[in-house]
N, C-alpha and C positions, 0 to 999 in steps of 0.2 A: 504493500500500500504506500501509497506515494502523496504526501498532505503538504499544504502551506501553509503557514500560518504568520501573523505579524509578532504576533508574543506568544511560544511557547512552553509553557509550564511542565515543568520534567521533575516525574516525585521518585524519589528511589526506592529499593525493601522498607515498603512499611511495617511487615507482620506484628498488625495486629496494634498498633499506636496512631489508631482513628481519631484523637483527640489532637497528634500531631499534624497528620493532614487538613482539618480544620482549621488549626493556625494559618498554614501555606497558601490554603484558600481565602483565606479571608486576608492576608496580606497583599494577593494577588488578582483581584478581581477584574483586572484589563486583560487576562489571559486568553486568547480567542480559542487555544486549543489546549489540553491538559492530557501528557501521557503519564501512565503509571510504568513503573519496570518491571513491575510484577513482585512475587514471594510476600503474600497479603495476610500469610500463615504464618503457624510454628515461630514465636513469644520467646525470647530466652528471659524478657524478665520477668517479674512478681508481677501475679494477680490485679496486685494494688496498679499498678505501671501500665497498665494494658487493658485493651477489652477480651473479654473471654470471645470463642469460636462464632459462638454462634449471633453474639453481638455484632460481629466482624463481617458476618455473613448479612445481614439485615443489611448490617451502613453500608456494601457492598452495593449490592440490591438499590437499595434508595441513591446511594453515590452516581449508578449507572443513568438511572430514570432522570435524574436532577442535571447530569451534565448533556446529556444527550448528544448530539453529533460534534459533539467539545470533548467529550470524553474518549481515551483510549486507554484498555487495558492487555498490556501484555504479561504474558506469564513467564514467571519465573522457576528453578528448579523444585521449589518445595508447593508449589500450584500443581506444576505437572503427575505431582506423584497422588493427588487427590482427584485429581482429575482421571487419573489409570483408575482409580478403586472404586468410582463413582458407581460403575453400571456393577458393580459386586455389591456396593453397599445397601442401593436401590432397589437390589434381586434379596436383601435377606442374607444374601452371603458373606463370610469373610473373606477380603482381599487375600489372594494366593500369588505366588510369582511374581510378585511387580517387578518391571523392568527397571521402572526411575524411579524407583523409592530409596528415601535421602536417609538412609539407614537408620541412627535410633532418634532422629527427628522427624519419623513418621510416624501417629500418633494413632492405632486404629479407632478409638472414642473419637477425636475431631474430625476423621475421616469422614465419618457415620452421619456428625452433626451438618459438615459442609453437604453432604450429598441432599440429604434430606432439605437443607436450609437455603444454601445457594441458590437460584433460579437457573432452569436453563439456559436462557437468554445471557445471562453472565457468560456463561462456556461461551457458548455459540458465535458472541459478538469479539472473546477474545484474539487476541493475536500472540505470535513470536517476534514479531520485528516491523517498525513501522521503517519510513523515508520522511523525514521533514526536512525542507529546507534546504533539502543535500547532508544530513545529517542522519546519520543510520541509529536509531534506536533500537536494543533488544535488552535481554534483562543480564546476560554477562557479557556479548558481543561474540561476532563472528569472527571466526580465525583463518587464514588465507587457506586452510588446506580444503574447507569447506565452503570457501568463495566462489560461485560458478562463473570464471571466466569468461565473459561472454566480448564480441565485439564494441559492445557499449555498454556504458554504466547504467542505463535503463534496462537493457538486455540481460544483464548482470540480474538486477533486482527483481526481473518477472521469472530467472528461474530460479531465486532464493525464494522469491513465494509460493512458489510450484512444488518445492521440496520441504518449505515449512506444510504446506496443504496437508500434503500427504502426513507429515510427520501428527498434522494435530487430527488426522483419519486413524491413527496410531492407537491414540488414549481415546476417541469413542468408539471405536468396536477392536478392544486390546483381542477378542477373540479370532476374530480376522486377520490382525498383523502380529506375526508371532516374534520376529525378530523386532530388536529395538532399533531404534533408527539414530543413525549417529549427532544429527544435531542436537540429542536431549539427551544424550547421553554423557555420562563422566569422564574427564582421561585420568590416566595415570594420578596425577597431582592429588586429585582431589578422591583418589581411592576407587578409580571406574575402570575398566576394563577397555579403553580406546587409546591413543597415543597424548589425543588431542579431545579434549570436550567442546561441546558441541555448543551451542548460545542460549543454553540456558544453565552453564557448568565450565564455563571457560574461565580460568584464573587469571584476575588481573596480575598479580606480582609474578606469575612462575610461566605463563600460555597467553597471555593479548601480546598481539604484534599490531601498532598503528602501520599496518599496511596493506589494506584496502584503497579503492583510489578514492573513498567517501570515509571523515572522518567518523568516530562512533562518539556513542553515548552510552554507557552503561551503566549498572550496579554490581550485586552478587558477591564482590569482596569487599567484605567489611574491614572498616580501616579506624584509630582510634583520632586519625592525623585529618580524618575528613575527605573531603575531594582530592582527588590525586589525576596527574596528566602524564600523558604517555603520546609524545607528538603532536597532530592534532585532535586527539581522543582523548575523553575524559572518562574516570569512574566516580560516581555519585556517590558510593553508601559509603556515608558515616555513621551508619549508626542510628538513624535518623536524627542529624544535628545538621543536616544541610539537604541543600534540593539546587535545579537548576534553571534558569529561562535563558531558552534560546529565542533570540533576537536579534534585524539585522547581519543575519548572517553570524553573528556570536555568542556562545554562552558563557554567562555569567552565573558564577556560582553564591548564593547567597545562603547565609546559617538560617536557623529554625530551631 
């Protein structure tokens, strides 16, 4: 997907600090377009810090309805693995073999909660990687070995969509596609079974190379130093103490 916007609002891993997002929004309300980078899940702090699951699923819900064609939600590595266990959860069953489950940060109780809770339209409407601006957003960023080369950097981008398609036909009929599909997939670094992780598992300090011929935008590693750059590519997650707006062709990083 290919958007432009005049001020774009770029929120990084929220899981689960909806009262954080509020702020960003209400500090920002000229923002014509608003992407999320996904991992909306899985809380590492206290109760007291956070909203519980199924809180998180509501303001999800309402979040979507309230931004409408402003709103984009991409998923992150710990969405993906809720999204595989959905139609098990739905069916009565326990989630068996998951392919991208983000080992003991999968929770089978929140699993259960999001499935039932979530809307489908959430799923449906989400994405892996949007284009703004000439600015590639995904939730850890794409890595050249899974960059489809094309004659042009449009060409490029319609057969990264063509291969995320399929990859998000992956997590709603896992029964259908039995192999995991490399872009959701872990590498090495981060305890996965690929050389290289895929964009929603690619590490910024140890697997992002700025070298695409379109700079990125990501999150997924968590940093205590806040925004960190890598040519002309940026990682967002701090933690949730910072966000981004791209504008004029720029992003600028601002705390939260």
């Amino acid at each position: 997907m290919n958007l432009s916007a005049q001020r774009c609002l770029v929120i990084p891993d929220v899981h689960q600090d909806i009262a954080w997002v509020e702020r960003i929004l209400a500090r920002e309300p000229e923002a014509d377009l608003v992407v999320f980078l996904g991992d909306y899940f899985d809380s590492r702090r206290s109760p007291e810090e956070r909203a519980g699951v199924v809180e998180t699923c509501v303001y999800l819900d309402a979040l979507r309805v309230r931004l409408g064609e402003r709103g984009v939600f991409l998923l992150g590595n710990h969405d993906v693995q809720y999204f595989e266990a959905r139609a098990a959860c739905l069916a009565q069953r326990t989630p068996r073999h998951l392919r991208y489950k983000c080992g003991p940060s999968f929770i089978p109780s929140a699993a259960k909660q999001i499935a039932k809770t979530l809307a489908p339209e959430f799923w449906s409407a989400s994405r892996l990687f949007v284009n703004v601006n000439g600015w590639l957003l995904s939730h850890a960023g794409v890595a050249p070995v899974h960059w489809p080369a094309r004659g042009t950097l449009a060409e490029s981008l319609g057969a990264l969509e063509q291969a995320c398609a399929i990859a998000l036909q992956s997590l709603a009929a896992p029964g259908v596609f039995r192999a995991a599909h490399p872009l959701l997939q872990a590498g090495y670094v981060r305890g996965g079974d690929t050389p290289v992780g895929g964009l929603t598992w690619l590490d910024w300090d140890h697997e992002f190379e700025d070298a695409l011929p379109t700079p990125q935008i990501v999150g997924h590693t968590v940093s205590a130093l806040g925004a960190r750059q890598s040519g002309r590519s940026l990682c967002l997650d701090g933690g949730q103490t910072c966000y981004g707006v791209l504008e004029a062709g720029e992003l600028r990083v601002r705390e939260a």
